[in-house]
Legacy VTK file of the C-alpha trace (Angstrom):
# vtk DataFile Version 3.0
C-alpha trace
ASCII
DATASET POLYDATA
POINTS 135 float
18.525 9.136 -78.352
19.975 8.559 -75.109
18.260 5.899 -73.185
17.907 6.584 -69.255
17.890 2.740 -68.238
20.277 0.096 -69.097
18.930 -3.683 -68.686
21.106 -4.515 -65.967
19.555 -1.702 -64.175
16.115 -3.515 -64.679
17.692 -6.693 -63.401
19.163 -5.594 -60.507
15.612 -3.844 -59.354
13.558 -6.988 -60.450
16.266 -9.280 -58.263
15.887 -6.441 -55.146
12.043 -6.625 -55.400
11.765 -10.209 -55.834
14.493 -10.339 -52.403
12.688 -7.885 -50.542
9.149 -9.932 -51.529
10.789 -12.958 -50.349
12.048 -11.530 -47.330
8.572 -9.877 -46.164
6.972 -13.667 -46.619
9.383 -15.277 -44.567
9.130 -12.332 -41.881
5.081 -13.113 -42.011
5.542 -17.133 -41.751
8.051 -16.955 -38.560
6.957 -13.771 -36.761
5.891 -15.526 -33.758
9.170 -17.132 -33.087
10.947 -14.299 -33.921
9.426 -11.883 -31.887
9.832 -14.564 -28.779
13.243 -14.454 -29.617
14.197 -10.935 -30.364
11.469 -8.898 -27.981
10.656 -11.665 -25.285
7.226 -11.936 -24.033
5.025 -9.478 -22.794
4.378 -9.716 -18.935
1.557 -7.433 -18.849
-1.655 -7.723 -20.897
-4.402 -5.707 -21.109
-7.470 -7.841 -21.477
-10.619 -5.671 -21.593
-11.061 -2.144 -21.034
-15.110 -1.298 -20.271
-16.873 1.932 -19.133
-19.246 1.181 -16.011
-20.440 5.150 -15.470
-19.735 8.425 -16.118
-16.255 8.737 -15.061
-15.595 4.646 -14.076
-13.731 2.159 -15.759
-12.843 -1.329 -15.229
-9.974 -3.080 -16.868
-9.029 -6.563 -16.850
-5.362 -7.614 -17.191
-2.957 -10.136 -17.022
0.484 -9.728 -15.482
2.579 -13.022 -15.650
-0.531 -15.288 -16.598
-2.617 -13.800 -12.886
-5.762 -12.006 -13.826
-6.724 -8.494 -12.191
-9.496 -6.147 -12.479
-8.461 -2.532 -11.822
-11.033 0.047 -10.796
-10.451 3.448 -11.896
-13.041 6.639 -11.093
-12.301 10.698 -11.287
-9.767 11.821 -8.697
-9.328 9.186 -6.807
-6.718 6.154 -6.758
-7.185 2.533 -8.721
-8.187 -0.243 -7.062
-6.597 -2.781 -7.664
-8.169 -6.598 -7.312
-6.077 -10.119 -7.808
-8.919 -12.248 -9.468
-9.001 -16.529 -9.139
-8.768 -18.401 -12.352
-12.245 -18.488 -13.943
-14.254 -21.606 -12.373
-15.752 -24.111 -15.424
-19.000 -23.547 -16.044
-21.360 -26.347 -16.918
-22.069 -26.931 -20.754
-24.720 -26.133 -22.361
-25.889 -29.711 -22.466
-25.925 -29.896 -18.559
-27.984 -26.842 -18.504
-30.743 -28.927 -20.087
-30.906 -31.505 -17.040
-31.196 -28.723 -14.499
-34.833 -28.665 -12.846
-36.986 -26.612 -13.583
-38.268 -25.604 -10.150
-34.466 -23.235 -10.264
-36.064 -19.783 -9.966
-33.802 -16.742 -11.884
-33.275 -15.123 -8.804
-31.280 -18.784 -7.568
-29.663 -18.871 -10.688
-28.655 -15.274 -10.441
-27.197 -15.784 -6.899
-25.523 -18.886 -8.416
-23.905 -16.276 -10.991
-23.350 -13.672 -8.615
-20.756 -16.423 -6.587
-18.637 -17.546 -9.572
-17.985 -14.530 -11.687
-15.015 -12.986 -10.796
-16.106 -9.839 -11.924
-18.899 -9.433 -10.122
-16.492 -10.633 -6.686
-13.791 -7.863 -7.767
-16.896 -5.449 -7.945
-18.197 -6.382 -4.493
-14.321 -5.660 -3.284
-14.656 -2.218 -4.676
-17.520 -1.021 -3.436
-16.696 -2.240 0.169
-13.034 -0.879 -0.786
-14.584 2.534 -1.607
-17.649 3.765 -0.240
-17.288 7.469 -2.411
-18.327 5.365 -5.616
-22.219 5.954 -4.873
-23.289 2.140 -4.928
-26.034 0.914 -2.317
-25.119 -3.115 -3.026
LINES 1 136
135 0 1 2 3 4 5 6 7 8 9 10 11 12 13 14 15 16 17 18 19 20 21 22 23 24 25 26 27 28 29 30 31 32 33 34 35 36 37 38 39 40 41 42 43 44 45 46 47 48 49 50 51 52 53 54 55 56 57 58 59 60 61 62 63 64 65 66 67 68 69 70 71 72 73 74 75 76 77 78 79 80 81 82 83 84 85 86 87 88 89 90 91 92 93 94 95 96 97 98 99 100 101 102 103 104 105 106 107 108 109 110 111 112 113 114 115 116 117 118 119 120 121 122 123 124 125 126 127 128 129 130 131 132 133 134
């Protein structure tokens, strides 16, 4: 009988496997630096992407490290809003020494002035009467 396979040919595809094994793990330990090196950085990020309506989104994205929100509704253009760096918010420990006598409706209005989402909101709806929003 004539045998298909000669044991070199078994070595050669155990020593391509075990390369091409060996390769794929070094390609997994350094892909960070290689892809920093090869691609470059992305500028542009794209954060979150949320539905606020029918026919409304909102995305949050980073281009060069500077947050944005962009507002997008049916047939008609994105608005675009340049956010501020997130303000620190007090830990959960200095919640505790807060006084009671804070109502929700303080603490709300507290909230309202340091999220940036609800500012780039606020700049929309001035921005764009059409969207249907009384606040």
């Amino acid at each position: 009988m004539v045998s298909i396979f000669d044991t070199s040919q078994f070595l050669i595809i155990g020593v391509f496997l075990i390369a091409l094994i060996g390769l794929m793990l070094v390609l997994r330990r350094f892909r960070d630096p290689l892809a920093a090196q090869l691609g470059g950085q992305r500028r542009i990020a794209l954060v979150e992407d949320t539905s606020i309506g029918a026919g409304e989104r909102i995305k949050l994205v980073t281009i060069d490290q500077m947050p944005y929100a962009i507002i997008t509704t049916k047939n008609q253009q994105p608005v675009v809003v340049p956010l501020d760096e997130p303000k620190i918010r007090a830990s959960k420990t200095d919640s505790k020494s807060t006084p009671p006598a804070k109502t929700l409706a303080a603490s709300a209005a507290d909230d309202a002035e340091t999220l940036p989402f609800l500012q780039a909101m606020k700049q929309a709806r001035s921005r764009n009467p059409k969207l249907g929003f009384d606040k």
